[in-house]
C-alpha positions in Angstrom: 40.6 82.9 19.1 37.9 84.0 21.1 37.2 87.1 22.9 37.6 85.5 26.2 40.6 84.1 25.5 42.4 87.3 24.0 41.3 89.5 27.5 42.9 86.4 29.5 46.3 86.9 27.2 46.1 90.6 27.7 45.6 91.0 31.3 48.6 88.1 31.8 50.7 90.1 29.5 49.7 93.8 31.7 50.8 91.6 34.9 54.0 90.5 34.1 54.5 93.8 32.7 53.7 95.6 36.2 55.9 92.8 38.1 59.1 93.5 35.7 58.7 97.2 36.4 58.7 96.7 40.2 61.6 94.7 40.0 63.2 97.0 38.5 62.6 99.7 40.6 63.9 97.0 43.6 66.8 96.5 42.2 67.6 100.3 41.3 66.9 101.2 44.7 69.2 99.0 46.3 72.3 100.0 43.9 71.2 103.6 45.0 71.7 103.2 48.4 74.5 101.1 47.8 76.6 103.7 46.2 75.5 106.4 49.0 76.4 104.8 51.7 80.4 105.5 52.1 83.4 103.2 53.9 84.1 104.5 56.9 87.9 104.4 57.4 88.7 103.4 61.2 91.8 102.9 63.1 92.9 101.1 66.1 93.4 103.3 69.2 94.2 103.2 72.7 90.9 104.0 75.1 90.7 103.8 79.0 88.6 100.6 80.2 88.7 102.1 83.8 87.2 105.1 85.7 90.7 106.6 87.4 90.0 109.8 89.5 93.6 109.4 90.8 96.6 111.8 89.5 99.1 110.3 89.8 98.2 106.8 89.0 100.5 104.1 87.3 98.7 102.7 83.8 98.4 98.9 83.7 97.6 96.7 80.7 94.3 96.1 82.1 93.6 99.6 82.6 93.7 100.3 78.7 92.9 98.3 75.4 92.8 98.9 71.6 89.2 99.8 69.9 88.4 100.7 66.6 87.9 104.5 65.9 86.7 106.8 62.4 89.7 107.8 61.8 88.3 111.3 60.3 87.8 112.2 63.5 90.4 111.5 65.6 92.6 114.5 67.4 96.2 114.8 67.3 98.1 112.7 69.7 96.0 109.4 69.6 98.3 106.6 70.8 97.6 103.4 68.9 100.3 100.5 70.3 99.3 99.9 74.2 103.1 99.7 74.6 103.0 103.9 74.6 100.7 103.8 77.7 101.7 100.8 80.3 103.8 101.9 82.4 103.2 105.3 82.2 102.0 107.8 85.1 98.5 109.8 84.8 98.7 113.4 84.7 94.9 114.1 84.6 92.1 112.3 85.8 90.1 109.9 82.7 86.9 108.3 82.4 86.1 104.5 81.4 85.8 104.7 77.1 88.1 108.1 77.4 90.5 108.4 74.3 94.1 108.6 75.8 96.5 111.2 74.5 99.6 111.6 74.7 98.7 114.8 77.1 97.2 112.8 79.9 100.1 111.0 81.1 103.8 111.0 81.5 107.2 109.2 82.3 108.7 109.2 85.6 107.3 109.0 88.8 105.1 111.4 91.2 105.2 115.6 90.6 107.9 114.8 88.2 105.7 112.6 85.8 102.5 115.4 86.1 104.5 118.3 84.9 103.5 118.9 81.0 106.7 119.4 78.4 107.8 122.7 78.5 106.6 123.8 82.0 108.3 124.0 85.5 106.9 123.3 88.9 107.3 126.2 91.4 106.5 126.0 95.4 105.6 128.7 97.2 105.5 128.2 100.8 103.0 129.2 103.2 104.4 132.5 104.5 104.7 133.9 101.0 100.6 133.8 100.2 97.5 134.9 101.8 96.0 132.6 104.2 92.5 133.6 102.8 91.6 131.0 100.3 94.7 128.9 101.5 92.3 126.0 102.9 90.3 125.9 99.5 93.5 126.2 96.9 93.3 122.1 95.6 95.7 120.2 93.4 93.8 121.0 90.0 92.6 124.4 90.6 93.7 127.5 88.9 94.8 130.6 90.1 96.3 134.1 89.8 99.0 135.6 91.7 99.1 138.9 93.4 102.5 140.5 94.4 102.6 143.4 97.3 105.8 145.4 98.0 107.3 148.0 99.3 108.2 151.2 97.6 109.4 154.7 98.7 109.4 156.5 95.8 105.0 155.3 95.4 102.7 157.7 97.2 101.8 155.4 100.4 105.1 153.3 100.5 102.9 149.8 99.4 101.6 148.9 96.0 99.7 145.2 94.5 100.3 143.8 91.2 98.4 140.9 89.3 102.1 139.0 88.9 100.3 135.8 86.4 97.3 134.8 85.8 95.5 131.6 85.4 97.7 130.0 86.7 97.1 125.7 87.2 97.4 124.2 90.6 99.8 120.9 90.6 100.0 120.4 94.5 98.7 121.4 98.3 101.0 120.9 100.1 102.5 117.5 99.0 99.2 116.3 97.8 98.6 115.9 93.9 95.1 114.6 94.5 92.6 116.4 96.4 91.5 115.5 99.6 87.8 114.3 99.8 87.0 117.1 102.3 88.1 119.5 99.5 89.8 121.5 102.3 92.9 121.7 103.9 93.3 123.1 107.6 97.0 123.3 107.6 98.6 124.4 104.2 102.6 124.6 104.3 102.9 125.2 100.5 101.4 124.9 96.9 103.0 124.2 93.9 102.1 126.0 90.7 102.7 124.9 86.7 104.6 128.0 85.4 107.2 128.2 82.4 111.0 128.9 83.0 110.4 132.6 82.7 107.6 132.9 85.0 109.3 130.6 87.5 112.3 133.2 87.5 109.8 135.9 87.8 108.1 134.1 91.0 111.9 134.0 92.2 112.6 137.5 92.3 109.4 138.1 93.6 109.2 136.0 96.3 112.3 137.4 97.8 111.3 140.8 97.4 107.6 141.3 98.5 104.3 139.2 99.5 102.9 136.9 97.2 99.1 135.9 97.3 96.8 133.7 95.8 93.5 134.5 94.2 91.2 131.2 93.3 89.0 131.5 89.8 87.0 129.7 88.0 88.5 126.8 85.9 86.0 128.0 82.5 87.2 131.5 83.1 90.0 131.8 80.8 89.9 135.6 80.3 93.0 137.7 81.1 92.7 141.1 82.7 94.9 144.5 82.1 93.7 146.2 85.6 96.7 148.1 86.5 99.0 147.9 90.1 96.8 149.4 93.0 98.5 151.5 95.5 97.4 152.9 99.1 96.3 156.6 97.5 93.8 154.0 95.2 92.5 152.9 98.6 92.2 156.3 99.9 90.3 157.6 96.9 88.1 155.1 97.3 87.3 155.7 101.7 86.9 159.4 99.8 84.3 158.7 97.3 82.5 156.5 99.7 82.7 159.4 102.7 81.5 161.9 99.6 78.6 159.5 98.9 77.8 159.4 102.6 77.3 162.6 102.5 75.5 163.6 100.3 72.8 160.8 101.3 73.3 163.0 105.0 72.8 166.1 103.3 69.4 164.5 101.5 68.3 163.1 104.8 69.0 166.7 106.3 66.9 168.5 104.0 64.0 166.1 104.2 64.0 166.6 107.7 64.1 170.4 107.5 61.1 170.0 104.9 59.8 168.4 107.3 60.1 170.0 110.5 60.3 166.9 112.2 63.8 167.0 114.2 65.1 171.1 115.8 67.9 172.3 114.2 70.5 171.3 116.8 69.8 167.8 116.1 70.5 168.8 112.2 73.9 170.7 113.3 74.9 167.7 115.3 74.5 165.1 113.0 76.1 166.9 110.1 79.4 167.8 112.1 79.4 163.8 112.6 79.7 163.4 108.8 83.7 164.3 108.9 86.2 162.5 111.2 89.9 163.1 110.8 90.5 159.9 112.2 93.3 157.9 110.0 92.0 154.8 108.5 92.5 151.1 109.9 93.5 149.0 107.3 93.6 144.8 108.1 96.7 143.1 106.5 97.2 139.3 106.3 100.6 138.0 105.4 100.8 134.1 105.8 98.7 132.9 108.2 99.4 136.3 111.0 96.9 139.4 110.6 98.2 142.8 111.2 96.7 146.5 110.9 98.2 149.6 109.5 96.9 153.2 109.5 97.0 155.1 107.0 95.8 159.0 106.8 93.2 160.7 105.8 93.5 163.5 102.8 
């Protein structure tokens, strides 16, 4: 055999060894990512197909279909069977693709069919809250609720409690949707989301005192512990400010002294005006009628 032929055999021999070996590393590759990629487990679920702003709204088979969800990830409440849905009344507003839960809708028809399990719907007519944010209080919105009554034995005869807090919005007037003005000129009542106790608590006070409305912020969730606020909280607060006013006065004074640039009459005069024994005039607003009450000076 000659020595051409033998290099011929070798480098033949180095080829097919090199093509195995990639091969090989092919095929182990492939069973690698094989093996790593995992089965995801999905389920069928109920999804909007429809952008519904509405509250209110009846569901209709082509307002919903089934699509297939991981099924890792899906929340309590999903609704697979379109059965569950049509039919049914919309309690919140959804979005075309939304997930429907067994949360966003329910039987029966207008505020009936919006109130969620376990909660009440309590009115409060116009007379009973403050006019002030009246116009801007919208199906949807949350709120807290102030109460103001009358007590002899408090210093002052009047005191204001925060009642409930964060409190959710069902209806303006008879309106479960809001208008597209976002306002409301004439508000007769608004209808709240409460539980049975705080309904009976609303009751009681309602018949008793002035109840007013305070809009929030829907993301702010925090509750409060301020205390009840009476009319000798109000007065020590005109005081502070009056003691603050005076002591800016008594600065002013002494730079003018400093500077010899008003006569001391001017300074006497303007310091006796620092004092008045006037009683205060306080602006009230019960309903939509505005009042004003005086209360002394200590």
């Amino acid at each position: 055999m000659s020595i051409r032929t033998l290099i011929v055999i070798l480098v033949a021999i180095g080829c097919g060894g090199v093509a195995t070996y990639g091969m090989f590393e092919v095929v182990k590759t492939s069973r690698e990512r094989s093996v790593a990629v995992p089965i995801v487990e999905t389920q069928r679920v109920v999804v909007s197909t429809v952008d519904v702003a509405l509250v209110g709204t009846k569901i209709t088979s082509d307002m919903v279909k089934l699509e297939e969800w991981p099924k890792d990830y899906l929340p309590d409440g999903y609704l697979s069977s379109l059965d569950e849905i049509v039919g049914e009344t919309l309690r919140v507003p959804v979005r075309d693709g939304e997930l429907m839960l067994t949360g966003k809708f329910g039987a029966g028809n207008g505020m009936a069919a919006i109130v969620e399990p376990g909660y009440r719907a309590f009115t409060i007519h116009t007379p009973s809250h403050s006019s002030g944010v009246a116009g801007f209080v919208m199906p949807g919105d949350t709120v807290d609720v102030l109460l103001t009554r009358d007590d002899k034995e408090i210093e002052g005869g009047s005191i204001t409690t925060a009642l409930l807090q964060n409190v959710k919005v069902l209806a303006s007037d008879q309106m479960i949707n809001a208008p597209e003005q976002n306002a409301i000129k004439t508000l007769k009542s608004v209808t709240l989301s409460v539980s049975p106790e705080e309904g009976k608590t609303l009751t009681l006070a309602q018949s008793g005192g002035t109840l007013t409305l305070m809009l929030r912020n829907k993301e702010d969730l925090e509750m409060t512990a301020e205390g009840a606020i009476t009319w000798k909280d109000i007065q020590r607060a005109e005081s502070y400010a009056e003691e603050q006013l005076g002591l800016a006065q008594d600065k002013a004074d002494a730079d003018a002294r400093s500077s010899d640039s008003v006569s001391p009459e001017t300074i006497r005069l303007s310091a006796g005006k620092r004092k008045s024994n006037k009683p205060f005039k306080i602006r009230t607003l019960r309903g939509l009628s505005t009042g004003e009450v005086h209360a002394p000076r200590t």
